[in-house]
KOLLOVO-206072 format. One record per atom (N, C-alpha, C): x, z negated, y negated; residue in three letters. Coordinates in steps of 0.1 Angstrom, whole numbers, plus 5000, padded with zeros to 4 digits. Atoms other than C-alpha are relative to their C-alpha. Layout:
XZYALA ...
END
This chain:
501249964993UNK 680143765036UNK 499550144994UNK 500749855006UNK 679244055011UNK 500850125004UNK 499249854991UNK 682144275023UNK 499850005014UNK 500249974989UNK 681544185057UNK 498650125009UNK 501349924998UNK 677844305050UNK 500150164996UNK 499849905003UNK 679144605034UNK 500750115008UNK 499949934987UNK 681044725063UNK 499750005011UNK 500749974985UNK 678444675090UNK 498950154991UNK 501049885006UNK 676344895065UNK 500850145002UNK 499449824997UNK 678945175063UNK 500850055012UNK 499849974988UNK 679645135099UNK 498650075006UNK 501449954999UNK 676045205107UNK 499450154993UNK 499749945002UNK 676045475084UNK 500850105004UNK 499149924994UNK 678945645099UNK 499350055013UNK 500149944991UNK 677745605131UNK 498750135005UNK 501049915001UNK 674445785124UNK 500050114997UNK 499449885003UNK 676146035107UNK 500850125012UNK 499349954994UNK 678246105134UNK 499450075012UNK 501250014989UNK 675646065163UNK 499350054995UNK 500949915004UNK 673546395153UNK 499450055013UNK 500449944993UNK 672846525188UNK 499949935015UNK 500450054987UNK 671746405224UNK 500150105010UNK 500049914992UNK 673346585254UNK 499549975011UNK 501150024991UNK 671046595283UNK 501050075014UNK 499349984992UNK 674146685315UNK 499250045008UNK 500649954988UNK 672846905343UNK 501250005013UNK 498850024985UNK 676046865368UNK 499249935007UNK 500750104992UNK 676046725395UNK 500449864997UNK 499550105004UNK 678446435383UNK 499249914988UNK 500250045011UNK 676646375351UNK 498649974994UNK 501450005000UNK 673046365359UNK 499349925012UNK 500850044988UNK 671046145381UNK 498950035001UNK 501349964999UNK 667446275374UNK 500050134994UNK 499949865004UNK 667746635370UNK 498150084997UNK 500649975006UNK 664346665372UNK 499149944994UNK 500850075006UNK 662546435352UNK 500950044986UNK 499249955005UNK 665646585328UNK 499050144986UNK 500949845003UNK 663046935325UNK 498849924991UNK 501350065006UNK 660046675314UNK 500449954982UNK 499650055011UNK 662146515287UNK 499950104991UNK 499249875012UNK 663246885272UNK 498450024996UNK 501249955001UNK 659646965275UNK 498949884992UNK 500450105008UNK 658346655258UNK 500450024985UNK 499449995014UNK 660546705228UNK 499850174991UNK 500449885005UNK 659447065225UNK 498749994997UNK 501450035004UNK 656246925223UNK 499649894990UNK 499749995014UNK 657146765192UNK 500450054990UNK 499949885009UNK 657747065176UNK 501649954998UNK 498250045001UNK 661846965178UNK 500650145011UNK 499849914994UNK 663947255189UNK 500849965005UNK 498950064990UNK 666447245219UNK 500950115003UNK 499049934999UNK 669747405227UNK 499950005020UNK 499850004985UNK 669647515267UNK 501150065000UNK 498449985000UNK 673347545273UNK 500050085013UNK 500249834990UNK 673247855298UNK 501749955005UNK 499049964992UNK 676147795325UNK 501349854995UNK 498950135006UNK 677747435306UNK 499249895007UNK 499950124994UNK 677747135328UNK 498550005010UNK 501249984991UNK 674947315352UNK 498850034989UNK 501150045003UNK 672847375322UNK 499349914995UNK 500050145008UNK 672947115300UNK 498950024988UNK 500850005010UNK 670247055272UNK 500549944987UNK 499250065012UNK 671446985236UNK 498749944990UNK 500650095004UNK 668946755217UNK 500149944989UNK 499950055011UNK 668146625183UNK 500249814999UNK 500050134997UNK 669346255182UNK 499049924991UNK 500750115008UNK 666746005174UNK 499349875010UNK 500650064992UNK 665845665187UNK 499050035008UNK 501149934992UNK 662545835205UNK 500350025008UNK 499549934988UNK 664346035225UNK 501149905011UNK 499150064989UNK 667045785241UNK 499249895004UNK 501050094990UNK 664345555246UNK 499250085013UNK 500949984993UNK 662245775264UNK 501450025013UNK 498750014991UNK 665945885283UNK 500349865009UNK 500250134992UNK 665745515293UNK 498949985007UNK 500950074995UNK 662545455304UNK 500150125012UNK 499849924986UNK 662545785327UNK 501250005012UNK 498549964991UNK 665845755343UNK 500950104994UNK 499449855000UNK 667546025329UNK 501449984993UNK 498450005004UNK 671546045322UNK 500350054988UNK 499949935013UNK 672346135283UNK 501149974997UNK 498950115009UNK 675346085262UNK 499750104984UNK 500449965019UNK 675146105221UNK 501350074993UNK 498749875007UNK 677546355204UNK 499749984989UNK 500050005019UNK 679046335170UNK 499850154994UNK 500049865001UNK 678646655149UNK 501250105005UNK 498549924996UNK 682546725158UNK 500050045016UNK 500750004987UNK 681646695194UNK 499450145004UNK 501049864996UNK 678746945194UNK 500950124993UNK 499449895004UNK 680447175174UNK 501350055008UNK 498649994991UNK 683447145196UNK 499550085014UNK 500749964991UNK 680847205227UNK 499250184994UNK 500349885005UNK 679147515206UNK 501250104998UNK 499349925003UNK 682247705198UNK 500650045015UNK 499649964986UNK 683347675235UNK 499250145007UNK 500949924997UNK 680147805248UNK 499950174991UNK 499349825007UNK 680648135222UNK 501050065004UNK 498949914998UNK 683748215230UNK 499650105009UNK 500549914993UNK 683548535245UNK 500749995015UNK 499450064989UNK 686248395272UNK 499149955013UNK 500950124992UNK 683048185285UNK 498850075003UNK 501149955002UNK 680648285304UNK 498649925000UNK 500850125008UNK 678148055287UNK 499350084989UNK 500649975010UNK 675148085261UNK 499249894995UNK 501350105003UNK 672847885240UNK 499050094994UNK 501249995003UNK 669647925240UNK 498849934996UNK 500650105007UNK 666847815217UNK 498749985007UNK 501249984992UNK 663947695233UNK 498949954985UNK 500750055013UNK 661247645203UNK 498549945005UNK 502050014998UNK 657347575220UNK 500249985008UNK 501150044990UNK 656147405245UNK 499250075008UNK 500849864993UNK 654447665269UNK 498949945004UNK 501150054996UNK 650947595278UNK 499950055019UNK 499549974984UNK 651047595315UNK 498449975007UNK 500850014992UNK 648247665342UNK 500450055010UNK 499449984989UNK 648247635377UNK 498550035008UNK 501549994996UNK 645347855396UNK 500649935016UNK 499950064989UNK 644847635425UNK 498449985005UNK 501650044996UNK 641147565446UNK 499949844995UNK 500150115010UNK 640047255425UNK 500149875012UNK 500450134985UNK 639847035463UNK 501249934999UNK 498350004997UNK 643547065464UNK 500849904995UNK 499250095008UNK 645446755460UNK 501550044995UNK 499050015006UNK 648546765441UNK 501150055006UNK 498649994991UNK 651146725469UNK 499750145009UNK 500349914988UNK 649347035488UNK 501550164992UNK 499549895007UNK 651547255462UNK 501349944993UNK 498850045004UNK 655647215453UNK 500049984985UNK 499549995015UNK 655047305415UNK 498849914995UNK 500950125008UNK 652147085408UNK 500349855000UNK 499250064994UNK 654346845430UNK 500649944987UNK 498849955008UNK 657246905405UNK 499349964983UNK 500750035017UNK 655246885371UNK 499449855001UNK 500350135001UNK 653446595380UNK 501149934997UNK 499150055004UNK 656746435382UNK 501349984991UNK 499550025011UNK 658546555360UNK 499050004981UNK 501250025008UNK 655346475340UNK 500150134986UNK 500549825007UNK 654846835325UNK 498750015001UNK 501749945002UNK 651146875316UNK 499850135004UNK 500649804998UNK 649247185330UNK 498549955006UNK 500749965004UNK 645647295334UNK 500450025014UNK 500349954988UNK 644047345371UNK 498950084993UNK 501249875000UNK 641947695371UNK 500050055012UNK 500049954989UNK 640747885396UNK 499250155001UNK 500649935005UNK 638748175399UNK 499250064992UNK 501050055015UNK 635748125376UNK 500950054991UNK 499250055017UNK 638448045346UNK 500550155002UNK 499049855001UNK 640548385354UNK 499350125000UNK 501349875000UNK 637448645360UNK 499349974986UNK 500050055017UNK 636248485324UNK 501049974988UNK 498649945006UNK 639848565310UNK 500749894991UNK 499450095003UNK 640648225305UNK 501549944999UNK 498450035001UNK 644248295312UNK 500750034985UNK 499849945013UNK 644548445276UNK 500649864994UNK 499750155010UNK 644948025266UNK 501549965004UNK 499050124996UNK 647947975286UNK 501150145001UNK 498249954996UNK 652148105285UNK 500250025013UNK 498949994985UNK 652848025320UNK 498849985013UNK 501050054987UNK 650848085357UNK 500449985012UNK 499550004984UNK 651747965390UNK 499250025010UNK 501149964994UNK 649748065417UNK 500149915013UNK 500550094988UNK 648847815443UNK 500550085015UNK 499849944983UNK 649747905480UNK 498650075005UNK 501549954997UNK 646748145479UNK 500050165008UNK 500149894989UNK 645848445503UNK 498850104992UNK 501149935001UNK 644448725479UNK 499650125007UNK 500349904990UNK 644248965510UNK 498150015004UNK 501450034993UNK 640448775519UNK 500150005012UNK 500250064988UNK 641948695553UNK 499949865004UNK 500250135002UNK 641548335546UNK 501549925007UNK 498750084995UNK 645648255555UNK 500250075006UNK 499549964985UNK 645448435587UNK 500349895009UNK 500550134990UNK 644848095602UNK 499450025009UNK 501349984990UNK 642148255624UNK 500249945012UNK 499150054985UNK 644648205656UNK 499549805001UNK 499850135002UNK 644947835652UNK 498949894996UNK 500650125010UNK 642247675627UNK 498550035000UNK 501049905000UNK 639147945638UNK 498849835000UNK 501150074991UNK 637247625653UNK 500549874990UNK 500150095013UNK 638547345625UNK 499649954993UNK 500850025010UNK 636647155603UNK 500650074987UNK 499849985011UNK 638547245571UNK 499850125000UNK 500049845004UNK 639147585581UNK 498350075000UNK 501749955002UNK 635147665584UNK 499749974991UNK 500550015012UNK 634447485553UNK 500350094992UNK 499549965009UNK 637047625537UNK 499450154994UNK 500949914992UNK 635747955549UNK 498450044992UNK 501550015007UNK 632047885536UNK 500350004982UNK 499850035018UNK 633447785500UNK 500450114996UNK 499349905007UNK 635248075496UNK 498850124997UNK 501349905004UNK 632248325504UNK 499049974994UNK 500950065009UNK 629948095485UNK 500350054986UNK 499349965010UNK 632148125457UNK 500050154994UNK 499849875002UNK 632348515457UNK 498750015001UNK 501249965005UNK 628948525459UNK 499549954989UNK 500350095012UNK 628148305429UNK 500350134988UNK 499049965013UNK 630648545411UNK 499450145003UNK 500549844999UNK 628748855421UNK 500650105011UNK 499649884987UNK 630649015452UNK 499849955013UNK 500749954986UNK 629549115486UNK 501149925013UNK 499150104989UNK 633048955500UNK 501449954992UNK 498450075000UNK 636148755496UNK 500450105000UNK 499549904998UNK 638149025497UNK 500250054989UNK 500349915016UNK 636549215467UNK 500349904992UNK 499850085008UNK 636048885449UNK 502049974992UNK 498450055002UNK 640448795451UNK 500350154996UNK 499149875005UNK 641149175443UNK 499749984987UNK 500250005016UNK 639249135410UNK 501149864997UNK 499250125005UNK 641348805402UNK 501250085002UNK 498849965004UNK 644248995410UNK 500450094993UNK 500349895013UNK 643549285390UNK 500449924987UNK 500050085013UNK 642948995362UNK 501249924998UNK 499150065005UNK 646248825369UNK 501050104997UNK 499649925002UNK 647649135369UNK 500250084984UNK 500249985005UNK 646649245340UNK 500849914984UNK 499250085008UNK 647948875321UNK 501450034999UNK 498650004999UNK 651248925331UNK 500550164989UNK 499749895005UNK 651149325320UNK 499650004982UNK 500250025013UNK 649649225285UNK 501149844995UNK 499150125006UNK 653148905280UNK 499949885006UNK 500350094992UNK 652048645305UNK 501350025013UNK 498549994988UNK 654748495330UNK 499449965013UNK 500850034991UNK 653548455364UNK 501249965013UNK 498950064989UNK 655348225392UNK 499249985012UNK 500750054984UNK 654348215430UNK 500849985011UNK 499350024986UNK 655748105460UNK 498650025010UNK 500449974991UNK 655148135494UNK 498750095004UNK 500949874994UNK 651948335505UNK 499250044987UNK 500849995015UNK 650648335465UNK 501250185000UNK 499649895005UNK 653548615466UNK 499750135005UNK 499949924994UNK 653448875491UNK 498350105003UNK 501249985001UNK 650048835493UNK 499050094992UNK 500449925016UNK 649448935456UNK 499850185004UNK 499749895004UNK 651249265459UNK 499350065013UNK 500749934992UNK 649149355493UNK 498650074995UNK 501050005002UNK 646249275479UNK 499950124986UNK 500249935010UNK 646549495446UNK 500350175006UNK 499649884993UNK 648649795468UNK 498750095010UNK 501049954995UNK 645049815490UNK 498549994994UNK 501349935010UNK 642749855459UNK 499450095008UNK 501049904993UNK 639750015477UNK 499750005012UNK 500050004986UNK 640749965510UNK 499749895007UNK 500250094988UNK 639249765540UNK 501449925007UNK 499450004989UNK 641749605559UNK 500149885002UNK 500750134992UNK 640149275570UNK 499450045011UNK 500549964990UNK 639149255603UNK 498249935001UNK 501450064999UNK 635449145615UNK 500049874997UNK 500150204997UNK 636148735617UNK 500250004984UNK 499750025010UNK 637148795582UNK 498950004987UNK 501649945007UNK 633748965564UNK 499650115003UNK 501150034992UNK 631849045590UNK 499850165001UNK 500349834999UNK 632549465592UNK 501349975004UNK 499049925000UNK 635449695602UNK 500950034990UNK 498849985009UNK 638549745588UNK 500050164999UNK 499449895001UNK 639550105576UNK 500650065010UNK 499349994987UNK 640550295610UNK 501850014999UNK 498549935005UNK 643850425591UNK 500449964986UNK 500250065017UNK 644450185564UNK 501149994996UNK 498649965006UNK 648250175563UNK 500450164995UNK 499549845004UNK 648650515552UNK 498950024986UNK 500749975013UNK 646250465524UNK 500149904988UNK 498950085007UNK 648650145511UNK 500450084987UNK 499549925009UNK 649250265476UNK 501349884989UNK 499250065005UNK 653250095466UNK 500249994987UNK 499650025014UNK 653050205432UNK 499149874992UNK 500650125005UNK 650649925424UNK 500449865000UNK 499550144997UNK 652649635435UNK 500949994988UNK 499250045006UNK 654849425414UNK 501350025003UNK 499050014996UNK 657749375436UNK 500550095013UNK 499949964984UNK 657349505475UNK 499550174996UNK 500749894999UNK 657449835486UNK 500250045015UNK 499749964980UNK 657250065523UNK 499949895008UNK 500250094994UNK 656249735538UNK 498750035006UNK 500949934985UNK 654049775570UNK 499249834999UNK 500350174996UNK 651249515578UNK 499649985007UNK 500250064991UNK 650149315601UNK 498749985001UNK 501549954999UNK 646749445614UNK 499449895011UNK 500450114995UNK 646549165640UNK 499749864998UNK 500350085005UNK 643948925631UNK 500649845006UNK 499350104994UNK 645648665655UNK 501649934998UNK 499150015003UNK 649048705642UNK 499849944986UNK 499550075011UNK 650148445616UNK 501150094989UNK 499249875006UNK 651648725594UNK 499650114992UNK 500349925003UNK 650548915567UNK 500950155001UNK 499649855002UNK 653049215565UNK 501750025005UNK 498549994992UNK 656749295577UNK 500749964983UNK 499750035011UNK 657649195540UNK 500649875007UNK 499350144992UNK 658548835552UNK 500449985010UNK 498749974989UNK 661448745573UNK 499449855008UNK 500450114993UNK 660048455589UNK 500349965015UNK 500049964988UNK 659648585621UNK 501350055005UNK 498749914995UNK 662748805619UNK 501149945003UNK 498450064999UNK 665448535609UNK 500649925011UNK 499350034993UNK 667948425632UNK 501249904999UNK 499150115001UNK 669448065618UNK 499649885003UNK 500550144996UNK 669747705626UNK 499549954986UNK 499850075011UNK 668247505601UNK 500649934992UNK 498450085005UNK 671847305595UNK 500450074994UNK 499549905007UNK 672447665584UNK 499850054993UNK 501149935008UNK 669947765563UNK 500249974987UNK 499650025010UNK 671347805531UNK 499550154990UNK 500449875010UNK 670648075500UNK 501249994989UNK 498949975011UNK 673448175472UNK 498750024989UNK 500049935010UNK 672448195439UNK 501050094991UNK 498949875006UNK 673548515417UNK 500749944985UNK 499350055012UNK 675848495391UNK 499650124991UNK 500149905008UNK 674848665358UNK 501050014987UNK 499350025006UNK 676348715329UNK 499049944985UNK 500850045012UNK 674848465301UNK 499950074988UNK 499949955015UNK 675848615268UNK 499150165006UNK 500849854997UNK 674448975284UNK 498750035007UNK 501050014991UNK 671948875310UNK 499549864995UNK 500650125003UNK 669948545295UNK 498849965010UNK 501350014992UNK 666748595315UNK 500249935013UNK 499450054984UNK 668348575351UNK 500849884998UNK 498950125004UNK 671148315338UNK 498949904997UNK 500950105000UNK 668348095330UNK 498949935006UNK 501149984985UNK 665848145359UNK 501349925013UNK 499050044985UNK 669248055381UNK 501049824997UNK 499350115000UNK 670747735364UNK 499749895005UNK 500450154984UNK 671447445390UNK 501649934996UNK 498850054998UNK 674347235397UNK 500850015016UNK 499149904988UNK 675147435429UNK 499350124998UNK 500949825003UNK 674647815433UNK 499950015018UNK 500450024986UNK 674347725474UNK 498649885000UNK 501250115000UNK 670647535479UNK 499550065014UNK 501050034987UNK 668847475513UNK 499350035000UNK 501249884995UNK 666547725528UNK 499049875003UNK 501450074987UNK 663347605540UNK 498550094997UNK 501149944992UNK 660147745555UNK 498850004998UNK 500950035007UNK 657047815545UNK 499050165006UNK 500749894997UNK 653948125554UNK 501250095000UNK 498949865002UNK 656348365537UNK 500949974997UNK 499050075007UNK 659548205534UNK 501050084998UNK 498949845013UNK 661848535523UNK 499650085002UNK 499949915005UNK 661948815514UNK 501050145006UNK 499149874996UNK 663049165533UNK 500650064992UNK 499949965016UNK 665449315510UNK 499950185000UNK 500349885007UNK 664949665517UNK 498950024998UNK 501249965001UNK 661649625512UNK 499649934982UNK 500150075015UNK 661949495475UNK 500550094989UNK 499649895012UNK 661849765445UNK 501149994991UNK 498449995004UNK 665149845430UNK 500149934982UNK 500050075012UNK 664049725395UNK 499749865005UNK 500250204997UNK 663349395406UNK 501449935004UNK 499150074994UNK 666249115405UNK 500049905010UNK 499850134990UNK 667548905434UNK 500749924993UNK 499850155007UNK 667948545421UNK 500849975008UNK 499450074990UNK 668848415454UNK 499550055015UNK 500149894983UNK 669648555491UNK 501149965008UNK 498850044987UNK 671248505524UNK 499950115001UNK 499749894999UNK 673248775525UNK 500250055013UNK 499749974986UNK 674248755559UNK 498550035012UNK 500949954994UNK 670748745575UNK 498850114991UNK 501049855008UNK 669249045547UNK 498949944996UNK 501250015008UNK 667148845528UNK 499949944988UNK 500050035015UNK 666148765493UNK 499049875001UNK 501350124998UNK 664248395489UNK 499749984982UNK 500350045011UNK 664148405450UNK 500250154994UNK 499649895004UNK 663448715431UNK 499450014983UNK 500650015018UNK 662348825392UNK 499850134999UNK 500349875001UNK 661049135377UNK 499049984985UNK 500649935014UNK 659449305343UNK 499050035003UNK 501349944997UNK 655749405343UNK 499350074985UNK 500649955014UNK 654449585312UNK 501049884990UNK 499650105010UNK 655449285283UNK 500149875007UNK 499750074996UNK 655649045308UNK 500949935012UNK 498650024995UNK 657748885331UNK 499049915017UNK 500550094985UNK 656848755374UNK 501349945005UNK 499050064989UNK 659048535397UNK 499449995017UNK 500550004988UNK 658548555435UNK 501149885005UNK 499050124994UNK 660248195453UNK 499349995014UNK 500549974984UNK 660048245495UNK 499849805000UNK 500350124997UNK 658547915509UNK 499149924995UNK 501350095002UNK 655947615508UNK 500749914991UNK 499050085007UNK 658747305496UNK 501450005005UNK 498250035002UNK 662447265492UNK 500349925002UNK 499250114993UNK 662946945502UNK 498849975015UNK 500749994986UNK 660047005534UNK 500650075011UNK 499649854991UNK 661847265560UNK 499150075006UNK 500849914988UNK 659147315584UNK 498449964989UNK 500950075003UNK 656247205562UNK 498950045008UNK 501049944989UNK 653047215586UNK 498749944991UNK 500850035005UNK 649447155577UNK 499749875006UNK 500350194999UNK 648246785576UNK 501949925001UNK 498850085003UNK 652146675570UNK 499849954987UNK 500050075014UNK 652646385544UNK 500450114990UNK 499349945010UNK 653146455512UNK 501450014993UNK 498850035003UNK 657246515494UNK 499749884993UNK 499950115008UNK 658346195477UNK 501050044989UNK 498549985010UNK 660546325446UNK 500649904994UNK 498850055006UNK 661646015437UNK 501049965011UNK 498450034994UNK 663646005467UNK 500650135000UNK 499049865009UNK 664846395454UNK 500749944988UNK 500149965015UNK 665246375416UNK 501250104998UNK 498949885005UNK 668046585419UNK 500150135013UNK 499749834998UNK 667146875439UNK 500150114996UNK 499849855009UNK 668647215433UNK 498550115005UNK 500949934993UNK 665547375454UNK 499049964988UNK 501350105013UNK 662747175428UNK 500050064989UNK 499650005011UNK 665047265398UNK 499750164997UNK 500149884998UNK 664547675405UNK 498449984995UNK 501249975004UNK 660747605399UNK 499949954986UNK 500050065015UNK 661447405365UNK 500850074990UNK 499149885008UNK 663747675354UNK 498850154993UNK 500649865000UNK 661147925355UNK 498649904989UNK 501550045007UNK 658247675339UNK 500350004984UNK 499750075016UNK 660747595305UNK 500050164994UNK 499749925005UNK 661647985301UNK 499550104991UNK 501049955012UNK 658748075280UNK 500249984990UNK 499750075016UNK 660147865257UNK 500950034991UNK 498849925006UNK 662748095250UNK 499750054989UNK 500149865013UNK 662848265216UNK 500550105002UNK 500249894990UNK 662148605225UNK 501050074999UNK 498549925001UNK 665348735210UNK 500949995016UNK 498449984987UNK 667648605241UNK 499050045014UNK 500449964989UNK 664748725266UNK 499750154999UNK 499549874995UNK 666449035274UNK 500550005006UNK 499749974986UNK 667449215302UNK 500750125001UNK 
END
């Protein structure tokens, strides 16, 4: 009995010895909750535990400190793991260096404090990344104007910007929603709002906010937007000073000659883009291909780019999935014109064949933006009053996975965020 007891002990021993590391599989083979996958990494950074993001190995695999904690919680979420001995990882680390491979590890050390400016009414499912975090149960912070004109963004790493219209055309809904309940409230709240805050219109009000988000990003802040949160932005900053709301909008004349007084160097990403002066037209600016494109939606597909990990980490980590083909879908501004997109700025992801970019990245002073064309990724046409997505019947989309890529990458230690 006493040797028996003695070799369950230094079997147990062994095996604990052996079993140092917890790999977290991003294939598509090797993963069934890809993104509840992003919550776990981000849970364990929020135990001050550091994590290995395997850049370009098994889609982007997570390498993890082994301790009961963690494979419990890997159980209770769903999430696919297997336990590596130190010979193992070391075997998986030396791969990934070789210079043969184009693979990197990267350390993710902190937990990013994440806020998402959204209108506080706004349920959850009205927005893919608040969508996305809820379920991959990632904590974040709703703000909204108020919090960002009082430079409350100063508390947080990472900003997403709600599907918001800082032009002060209120969507360009006018066509459609003029006569609406929501759209009239909405309407009232917003110039209530801007008057509370001290300006004369909507308009002025969202330029100051964008100035101020502007400003985060240029002093080390990361800033993520889809759909009409993007294109929007860079109008609204490019026509600093300028009128170019029509009457239904706040309640004067637009500038007779306002496109010519468009100033490109103020934008983040867009440039030479023409806009769309008709208040009836659903369309802020010729920037978005919406109108332009020419596929079926059976067809509607996007490439992602290949970078090089060991040289390029920023893009290589913004792009890892377990396909580099993911499913278009539709949204206010759902791509991106590409000759209308500044030569320093990267394309992430593009249909080459109809000229357009739907995922893009770029540098700003010390900080870093992402632009993602569309409303949701597993929605195509999404319309207003449609239910809300269900991700647990996703968990593994590559469309989802593009916004959770960009929420962990703060977490980078800043050595491998270079470009």
């Amino acid at each position: 009995m006493k040797k028996i007891l003695t070799l369950l002990l230094f079997l147990s021993i062994s095996v604990h010895s052996f079993a140092s590391y917890i790999l977290i599989p991003m294939d598509a083979e090797g993963q069934k909750n890809h993104l509840k996958a992003y919550g776990l990494t981000y849970w364990t950074l929020e135990k001050q535990l550091k994590v290995n993001w395997l850049l370009n190995y098994r889609g982007g695999s997570f390498l993890l400190p082994d301790s009961e904690s963690i494979q419990r919680e890997c159980q209770i979420r769903g999430i696919s793991y297997e336990v590596l001995s130190d010979s193992k990882t070391e075997e998986i680390l030396n791969l990934i260096a070789s210079p043969s491979q184009n693979m990197e590890a990267v350390i993710l050390e902190k937990a990013p404090k994440i806020a998402v400016y959204s209108p506080k009414g706004n349920l959850p499912w009205d927005d893919a990344v608040t969508m996305v975090l809820t379920y991959a149960e990632i904590p974040y912070d709703v703000i909204y104007d108020e919090e960002v004109l009082n430079d409350a963004l100063l508390l947080y790493d990472w900003l997403h910007l709600h599907h918001e219209d800082f032009t002060g055309q209120f969507g360009k809904f006018y066509r459609n929603y003029k006569s609406a309940a929501w759209y009239i409230e909405e309407k009232k709240e917003a110039e209530a709002l801007a008057t509370k805050l001290g300006y004369s219109k909507v308009s002025e009000e969202k330029l100051a906010v964008a100035l101020k988000i502007r400003n985060y990003v240029i002093g080390g802040g990361f800033m993520f937007a889809m759909c009409s949160a993007t294109d929007s932005f860079d109008i609204a900053l490019s026509a600093e000073g300028v009128d170019i709301c029509e009457p239904m909008f706040d309640g004067d004349a637009s500038d007779p000659n306002y496109q010519n007084e468009i100033d490109y160097n103020k934008t983040f990403a867009f440039k030479d883009f023409l806009l769309e002066r008709n208040p009836n037209v659903y369309e802020f600016s010729s920037i978005d291909m919406t109108n332009k494109r020419r596929i079926l939606p059976t067809l509607d597909y996007f490439t992602l780019m290949d970078f090089s990990a060991k040289w390029d980490p920023v893009p290589t980590m913004l792009c890892q999935n377990h396909t580099a083909l993911v499913k278009g879908f539709m949204g206010q501004t759902t791509s991106f014109t590409r000759e209308e997109i500044k030569s320093n700025v990267l394309v992430l992801g593009e249909n080459k064949s109809n000229g357009e970019a739907k995922y893009i990245h770029g540098i700003k002073g010390k900080g870093f933006f992402t632009f993602y064309g569309g409303h949701d990724p597993e929605d195509y046409t999404h319309k207003v009053g449609d239910p809300k997505t269900e991700l647990e019947l996703h968990p593994t989309s590559p469309g989802y996975r593009l916004i959770l890529n960009n929420v962990l990458f703060p977490a980078a230690k800043k050595k491998n965020q270079k470009t």
